[in-house]
N, C-alpha and C positions, 0 to 999 in steps of 0.2 A: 504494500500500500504506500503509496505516493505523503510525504508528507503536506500540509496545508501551510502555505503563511500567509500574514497579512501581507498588503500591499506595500507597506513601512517596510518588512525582513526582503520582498522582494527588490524593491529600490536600492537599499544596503547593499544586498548581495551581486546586483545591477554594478553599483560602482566599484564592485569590486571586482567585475567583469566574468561575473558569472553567467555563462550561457545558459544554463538551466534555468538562472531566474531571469533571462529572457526568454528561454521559450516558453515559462511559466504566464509570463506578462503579457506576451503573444497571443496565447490559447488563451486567455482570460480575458483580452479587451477585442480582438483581430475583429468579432463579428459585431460588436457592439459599433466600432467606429465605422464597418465596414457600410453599416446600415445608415448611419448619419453620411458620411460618404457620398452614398449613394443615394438617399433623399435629395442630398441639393444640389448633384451633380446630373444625376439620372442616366449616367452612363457606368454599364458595370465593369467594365475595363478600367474606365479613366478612374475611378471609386475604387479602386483595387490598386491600381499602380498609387495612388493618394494615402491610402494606407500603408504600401510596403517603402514610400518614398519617410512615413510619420516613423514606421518601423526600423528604418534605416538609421534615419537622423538621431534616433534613441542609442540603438548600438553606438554609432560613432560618437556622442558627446555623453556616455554614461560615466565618465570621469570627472564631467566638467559641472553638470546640471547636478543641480539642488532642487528634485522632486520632492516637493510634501504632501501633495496631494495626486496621488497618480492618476485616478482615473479623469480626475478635474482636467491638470497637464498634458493627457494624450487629448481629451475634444478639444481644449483652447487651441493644443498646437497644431490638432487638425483643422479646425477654423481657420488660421491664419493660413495654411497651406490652400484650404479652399478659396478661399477668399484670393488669394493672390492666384491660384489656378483662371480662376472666371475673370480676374482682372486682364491678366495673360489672353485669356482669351475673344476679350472684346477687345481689346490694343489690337491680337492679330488680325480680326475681323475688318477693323477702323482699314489698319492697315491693306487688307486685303480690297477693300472698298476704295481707298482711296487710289490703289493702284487700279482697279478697275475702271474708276470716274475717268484718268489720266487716261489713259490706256482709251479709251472712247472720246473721250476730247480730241486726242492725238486724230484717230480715224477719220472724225468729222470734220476736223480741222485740212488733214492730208486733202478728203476731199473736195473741200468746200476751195482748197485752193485748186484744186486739180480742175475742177470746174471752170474756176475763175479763170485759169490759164487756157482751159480751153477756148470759153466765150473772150476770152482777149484778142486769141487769135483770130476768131474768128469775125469779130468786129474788126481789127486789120485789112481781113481778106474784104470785108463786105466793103471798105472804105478805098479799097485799091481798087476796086470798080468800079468807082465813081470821078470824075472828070475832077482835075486837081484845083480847079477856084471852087466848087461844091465841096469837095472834101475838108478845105481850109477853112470853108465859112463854116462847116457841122463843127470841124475842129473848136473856132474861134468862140462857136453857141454853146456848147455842150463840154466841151473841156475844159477852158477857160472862164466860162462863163460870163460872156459878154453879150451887153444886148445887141437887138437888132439895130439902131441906134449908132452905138459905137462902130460895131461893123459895118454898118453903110458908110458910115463918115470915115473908117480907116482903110478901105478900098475901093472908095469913091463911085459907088454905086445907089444906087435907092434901096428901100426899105424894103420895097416889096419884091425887087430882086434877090435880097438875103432872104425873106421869107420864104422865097423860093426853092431855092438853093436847100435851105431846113426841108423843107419840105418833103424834095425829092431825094435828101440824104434820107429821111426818117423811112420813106415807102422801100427806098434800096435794100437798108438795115434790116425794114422789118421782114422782107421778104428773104434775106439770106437767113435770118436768126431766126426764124419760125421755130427750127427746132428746139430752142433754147426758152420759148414761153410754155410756162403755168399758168393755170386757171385760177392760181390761189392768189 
């Protein structure tokens, strides 16, 4: 028959690097914390490894630690392992998330320019098609942003000649970029 101690002759014996009165200590708490564990984890793996991680840290500082309360000291010091466990794991999550958001930003980004570069060029192409005082004046209206006004008074034509000019740049444009309009 196996002798009984209390908790106190186990801790003694604990720091005196007694194996037995840990694998006494083991057998007498493993299920109890296993269960709290696994209440606020709810995974029996990760609640298992949290216990032999609680179980470890016992062995290796049973020199150091000043238990007086044993069963008290194994839930507090499993709390704290939990607790920093779920901390860890929404940090990873943040993090995973965050690399996610990036990571799709980057996408939309890539091709919101890939777009842009296409419809560059291709406003290019639709502008080389058109007779080069039309192209200057679209240039001068819509790039520069100058009125009809200016531009008739800075190459010496009338108003309704530049309007013109817009005019027949706009139907040019919009019949090469058709492909490039939404409904939205």
């Amino acid at each position: 028959m196996k002798p009984i101690f209390t908790d106190e002759q186990l801790v003694t014996q604990l720091s005196e690097g007694s194996k037995s009165a840990f694998g006494e200590i083991y057998e007498r708490y493993w299920y109890k914390l296993f269960c709290i564990s696994y209440h606020q984890i709810g995974s029996k793996e990760e609640a298992e490894e949290l216990v032999h991680d609680l179980f470890e840290s016992v062995w290796k500082r049973k020199n150091e630690s000043s238990i007086g309360h044993l069963s008290s000291y194994l839930v507090i010091a499993l709390k704290h392992l939990i607790t920093n466990h779920i901390k860890s794991k929404i940090t990873w999550r943040k993090y995973q998330e965050y690399i996610l958001l990036n990571k799709m930003q980057e996408i939309s980004s890539t091709e919101e320019n890939i777009q842009f570069n296409d419809l560059s060029e291709a406003i290019d192409r639709a502008m080389k098609k058109l007779p080069e005082k039309t192209s200057r004046i679209f240039q001068l209206s819509r790039f520069e942003n100058q009125s009809v006004k200016n531009i008739a008074k800075e190459l010496h034509i009338s108003e309704k000649a530049v309007e013109y000019h817009i005019t027949r740049s706009l139907k040019v444009l919009k019949d090469n970029l058709s492909i490039y309009h939404t409904d939205n």
